[in-house]
N, C-alpha and C positions, 0 to 999 in steps of 0.2 A: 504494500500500500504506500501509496506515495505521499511523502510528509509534507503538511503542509506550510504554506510558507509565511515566515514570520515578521510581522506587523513593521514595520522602520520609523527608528525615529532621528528627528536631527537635532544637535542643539547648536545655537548661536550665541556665542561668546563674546562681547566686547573686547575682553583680554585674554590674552592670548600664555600670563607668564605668573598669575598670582594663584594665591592661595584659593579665592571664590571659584575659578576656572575647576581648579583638582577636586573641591572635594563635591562641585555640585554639577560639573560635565565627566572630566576624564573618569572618574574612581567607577560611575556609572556604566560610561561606555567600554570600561576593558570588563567589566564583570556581567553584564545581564547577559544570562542564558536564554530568557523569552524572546526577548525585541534583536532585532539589527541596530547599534545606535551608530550614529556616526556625527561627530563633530566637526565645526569649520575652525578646529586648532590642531597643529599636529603640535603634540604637547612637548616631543621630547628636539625638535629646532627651534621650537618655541616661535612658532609662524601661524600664521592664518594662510587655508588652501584657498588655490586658485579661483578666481571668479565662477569660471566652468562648473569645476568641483560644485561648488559651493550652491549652486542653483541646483544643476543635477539633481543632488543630496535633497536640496530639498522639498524639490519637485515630485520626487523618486518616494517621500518618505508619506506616511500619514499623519503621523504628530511630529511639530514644529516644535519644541520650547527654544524661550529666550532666558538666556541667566541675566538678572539683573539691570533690566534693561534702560538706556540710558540714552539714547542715540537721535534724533527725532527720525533720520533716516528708516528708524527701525519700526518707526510707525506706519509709514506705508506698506513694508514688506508686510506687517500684520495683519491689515486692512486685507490686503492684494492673497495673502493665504487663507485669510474666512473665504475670501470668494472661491477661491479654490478649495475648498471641500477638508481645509487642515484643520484638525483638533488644532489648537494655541495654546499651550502653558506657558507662563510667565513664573521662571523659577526667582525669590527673592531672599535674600540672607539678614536685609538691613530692610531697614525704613528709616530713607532719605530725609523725609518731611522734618525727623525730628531730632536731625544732626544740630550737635549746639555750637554755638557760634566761636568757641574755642576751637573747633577741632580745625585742622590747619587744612580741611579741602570742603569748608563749609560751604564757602560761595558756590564753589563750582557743584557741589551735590544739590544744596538749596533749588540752585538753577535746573536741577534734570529732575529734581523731586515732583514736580506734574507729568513730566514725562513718565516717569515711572506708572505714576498712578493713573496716568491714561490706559497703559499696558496691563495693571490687574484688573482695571472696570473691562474690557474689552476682550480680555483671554477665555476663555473654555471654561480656567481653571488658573488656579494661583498654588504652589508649592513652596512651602515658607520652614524653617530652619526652627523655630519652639512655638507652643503654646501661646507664649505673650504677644508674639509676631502676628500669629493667627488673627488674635483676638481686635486687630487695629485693624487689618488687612479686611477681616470677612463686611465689613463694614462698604467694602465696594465691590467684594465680587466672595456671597456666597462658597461656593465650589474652591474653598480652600484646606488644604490638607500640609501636616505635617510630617515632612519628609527630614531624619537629622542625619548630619554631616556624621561621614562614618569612616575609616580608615582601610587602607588596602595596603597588607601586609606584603604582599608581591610584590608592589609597586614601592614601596619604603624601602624594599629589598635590593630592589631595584637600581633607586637613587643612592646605593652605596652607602647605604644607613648603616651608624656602628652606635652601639650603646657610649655612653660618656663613660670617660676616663675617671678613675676613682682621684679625689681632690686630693691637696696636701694640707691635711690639719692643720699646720703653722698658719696658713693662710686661707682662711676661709673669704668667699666668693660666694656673691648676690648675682644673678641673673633678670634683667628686667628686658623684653620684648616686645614688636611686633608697634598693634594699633593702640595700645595703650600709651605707648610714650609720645604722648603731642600734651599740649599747655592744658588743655581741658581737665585731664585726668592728672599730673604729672607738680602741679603747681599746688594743691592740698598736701600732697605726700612727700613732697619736698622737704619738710621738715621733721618726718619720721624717718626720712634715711641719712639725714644728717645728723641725728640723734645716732640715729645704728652705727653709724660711718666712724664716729668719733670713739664710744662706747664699745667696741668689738676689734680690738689691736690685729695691725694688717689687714684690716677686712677692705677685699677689695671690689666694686660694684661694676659690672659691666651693664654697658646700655648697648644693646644693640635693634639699629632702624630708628635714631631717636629723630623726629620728625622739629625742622628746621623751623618751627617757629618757638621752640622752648630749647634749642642748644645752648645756645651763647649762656641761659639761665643754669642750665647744669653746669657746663662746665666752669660757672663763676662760682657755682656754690661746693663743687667737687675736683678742688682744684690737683690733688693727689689718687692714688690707688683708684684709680678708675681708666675703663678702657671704651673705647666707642668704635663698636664693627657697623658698617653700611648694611643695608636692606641688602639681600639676593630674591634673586626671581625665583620662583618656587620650586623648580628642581632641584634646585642646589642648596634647597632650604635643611634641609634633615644629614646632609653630608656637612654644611656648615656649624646643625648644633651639635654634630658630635663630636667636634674639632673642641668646644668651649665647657670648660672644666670647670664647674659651680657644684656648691653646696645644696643650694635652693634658689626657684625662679618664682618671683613674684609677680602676679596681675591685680594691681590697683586700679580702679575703675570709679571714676564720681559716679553718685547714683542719680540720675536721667533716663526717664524713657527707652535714648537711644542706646545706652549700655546693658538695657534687659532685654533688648529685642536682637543684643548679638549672641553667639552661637559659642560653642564650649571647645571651639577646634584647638584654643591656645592649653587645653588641659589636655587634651586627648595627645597633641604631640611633643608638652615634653613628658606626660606617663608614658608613652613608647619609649624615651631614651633614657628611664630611668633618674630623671629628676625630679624630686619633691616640690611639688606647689603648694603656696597659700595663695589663697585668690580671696577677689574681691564676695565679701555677701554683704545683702541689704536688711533692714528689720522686718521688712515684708516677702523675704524669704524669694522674690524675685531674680536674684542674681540667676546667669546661665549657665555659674559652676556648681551652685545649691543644688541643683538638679541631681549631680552626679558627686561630689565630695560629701562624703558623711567625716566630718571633722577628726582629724588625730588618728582618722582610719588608712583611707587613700589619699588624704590630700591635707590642707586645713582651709579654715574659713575664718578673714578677719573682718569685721564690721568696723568697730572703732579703732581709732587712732592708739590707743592704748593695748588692744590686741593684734595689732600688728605688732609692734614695736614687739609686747610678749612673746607671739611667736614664731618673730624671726631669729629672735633670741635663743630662743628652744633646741631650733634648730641647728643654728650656727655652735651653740657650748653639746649640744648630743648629735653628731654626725649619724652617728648609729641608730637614731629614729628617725630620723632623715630618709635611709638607708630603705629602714622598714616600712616605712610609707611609701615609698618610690614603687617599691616591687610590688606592694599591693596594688598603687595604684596600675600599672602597666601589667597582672593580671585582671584587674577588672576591666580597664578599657578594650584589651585584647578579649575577652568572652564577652564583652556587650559592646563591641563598635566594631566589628567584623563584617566587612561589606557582603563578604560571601555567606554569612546567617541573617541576613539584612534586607538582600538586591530584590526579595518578595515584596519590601514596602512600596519600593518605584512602581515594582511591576503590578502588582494586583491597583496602586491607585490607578497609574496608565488603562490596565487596561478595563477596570469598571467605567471610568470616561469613555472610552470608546464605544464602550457597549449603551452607555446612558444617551451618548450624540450621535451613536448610529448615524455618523458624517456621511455622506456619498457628494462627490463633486456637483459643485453648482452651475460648472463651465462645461461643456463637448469639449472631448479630449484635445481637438484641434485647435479650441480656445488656448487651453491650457498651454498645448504647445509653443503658440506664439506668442504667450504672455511671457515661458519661460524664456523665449529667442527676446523677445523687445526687454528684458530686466537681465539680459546676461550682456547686453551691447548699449544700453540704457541707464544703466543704474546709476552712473556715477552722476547721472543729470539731479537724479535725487538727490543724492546726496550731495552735490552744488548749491539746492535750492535749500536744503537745509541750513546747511551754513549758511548761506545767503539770510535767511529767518534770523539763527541765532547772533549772524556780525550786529545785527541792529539794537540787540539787546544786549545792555550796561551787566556786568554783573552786582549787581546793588538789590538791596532786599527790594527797596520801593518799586524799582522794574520789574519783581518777579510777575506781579501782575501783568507789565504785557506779554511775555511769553506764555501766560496762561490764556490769555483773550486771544492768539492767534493757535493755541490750540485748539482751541473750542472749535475752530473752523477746519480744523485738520482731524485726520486725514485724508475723513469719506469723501470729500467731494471733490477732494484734489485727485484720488485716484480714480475716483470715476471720470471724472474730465481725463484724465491722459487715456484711461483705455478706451474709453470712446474717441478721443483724439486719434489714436493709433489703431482704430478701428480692428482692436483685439477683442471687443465685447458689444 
């Protein structure tokens, strides 16, 4: 009997080299055994495929998602795939709208946060990273589900991932990373590690990714035993922390909004490489490491400034529970964040949508055809016009409003004017 053939889906990636790419396109598409997935990034040149490709794929496939989409370009392609018969999911990690004005790419996220939210009022379907996220998001588009970021052991394996190096207790080492180190979050806690800093002989504190609008501020207040490594692109993410020899890594987080609605990937990778976290929790139990640290067990939890200081302390004078907590935690993430005991949740939400929008094309195949010909030799017109949109708009909060007033008139009827222009429909 001859097997049937299985469903394709494509996903479209703004980026091509971070963290959002791996754990909400790649980690998917090397593991689903149901669907065909195939992505417009080849992750390991760290490139976007060909124009060709790229239509092909996604003309070829039945579900379209978009990760986090940001683009206005990418609202036509939207539009231009409902007509064509595509499931739409709109996969999202953040919520833009409630970036705070510290964080050092506020303007520029502020500015795409309509866009965004044009993409979950308009998807199929919205796929969002926790509970809290859900809970803003279903507010424009019902048909939201929680999909969490999950780790792919092969692929760590891959990336030349080695466990870290046992420390030298003469010299104990702070670890602080990633998106937490910008002024927003960075500027309260500043004076709990300059307590620890002074208080803890030879301690010395690496920042690594510290984001350029709170440096010059570190490096005035830590003018000794401190080290500062650059951002890497994601593949070279897990071969770079296994290079960096720390005691314990900390994620301090103000409590806002947009700090509950991120996702626990900064717990999940350094429990792979056997380093002890204390992370951020809030009194309302919201944090997105609360979920998964049960205190003093796999991880720790500091809420006040007083238990941090505490148990960074703990840590640094008993390596050895340090020690204990690391390995727990890196069993427990590895039995509960295993893509491969997991890739059921993509797939069963995937494919009850498909069954619930029973899609069939709204174009003759021949339509289709010449849509895909006029948008594989055409697109870049789009995307001219888009720019063209955003050169007019100031990045200033007061002008977000007019990028919102000429959304309102986009997309529909801009793509209906070109495909009846181009007498594709």
């Amino acid at each position: 009997m001859k097997a049937s053939r299985k469903a394709k889906i494509f996903i479209i990636s703004e980026s091509k080299s971070d963290g959002s790419y791996y754990y909400r396109g790649e980690i998917f598409a090397k593991n689903s055994k149901f669907f065909e997935v195939k992505t417009n990034v080849n992750f390991k040149d760290q490139k976007f495929i060909d124009n060709k490709k790229y239509f092909d794929h996604m003309f070829e496939s039945e579900v379209v998602i978009f990760l986090r989409p940001l683009n206005i370009t990418n609202l036509y392609l939207l539009e231009i795939l409902k007509k064509a018969g595509k499931l739409i999911i709109t996969d999202n990690d953040d919520d833009f709208s409630l970036i705070p004005k510290f964080n050092n790419s506020y303007f520029i996220r502020r500015r795409y946060a309509k866009v965004n939210e044009k993409f979950t009022k308009n998807s199929h379907a919205v796929f969002c990273t926790n509970d809290y996220l859900k809970n803003r998001i279903q507010k424009n588009n019902e048909n939201t589900y929680v999909i969490k970021n999950y780790i792919d052991k092969k692929l760590v394996k891959d990336l030349n991932f080695n466990h870290c190096p046992e420390t030298d207790k003469k010299k104990p080492t702070i670890l602080i990373s990633g998106s937490v180190l910008n002024k927003e979050n960075m500027l309260n806690f500043i004076p709990i590690l300059k307590q620890i800093h002074k208080q803890v002989k030879n301690l010395k504190i690496v920042f690594w990714g510290l984001e350029k609008n709170i440096q010059e501020t570190v490096k005035q207040e830590f003018k000794i035993r401190t080290k500062f490594i650059s951002s890497v692109d994601y593949i070279n993410y897990h071969q770079t922390l296994s290079k960096i020899q720390t005691n314990v890594a900390l994620i301090p987080r103000k409590e806002n909004q947009f700090n509950k609605s991120k996702s626990n990937c900064k717990y999940l990778e350094l429990s792979l490489a056997n380093i002890p976290v204390i992370a951020q929790g809030y009194a309302d139990g919201a944090s997105p490491y609360q979920r998964d640290i049960i205190d003093g067990e796999n991880g720790f939890i500091a809420i006040t400034p007083n238990q941090w200081k505490n148990k960074i302390r703990g840590v640094l004078e008993n390596p050895e529970l340090g020690r204990l907590v690391a390995k727990k935690a890196n069993r427990y993430v590895k039995k509960n964040y295993d893509i491969v005991k997991n890739i059921h949740e993509w797939e069963q939400a995937i494919q009850s949508l498909l069954k619930e929008f029973q899609l069939k094309n709204k174009l003759p195949n021949e339509h289709l055809k010449n849509l895909q010909n006029y948008l594989i030799h055409s697109f870049q017109d789009l995307a001219d016009y888009s720019r063209y949109l955003e050169s007019n708009i100031k990045i200033r909060d007061r002008q977000i409003i007019k990028l919102n007033n000429k959304l309102n008139k986009l997309p529909h009827k801009i793509v209906d004017q070109v495909l009846k222009a181009k007498k594709i429909i």
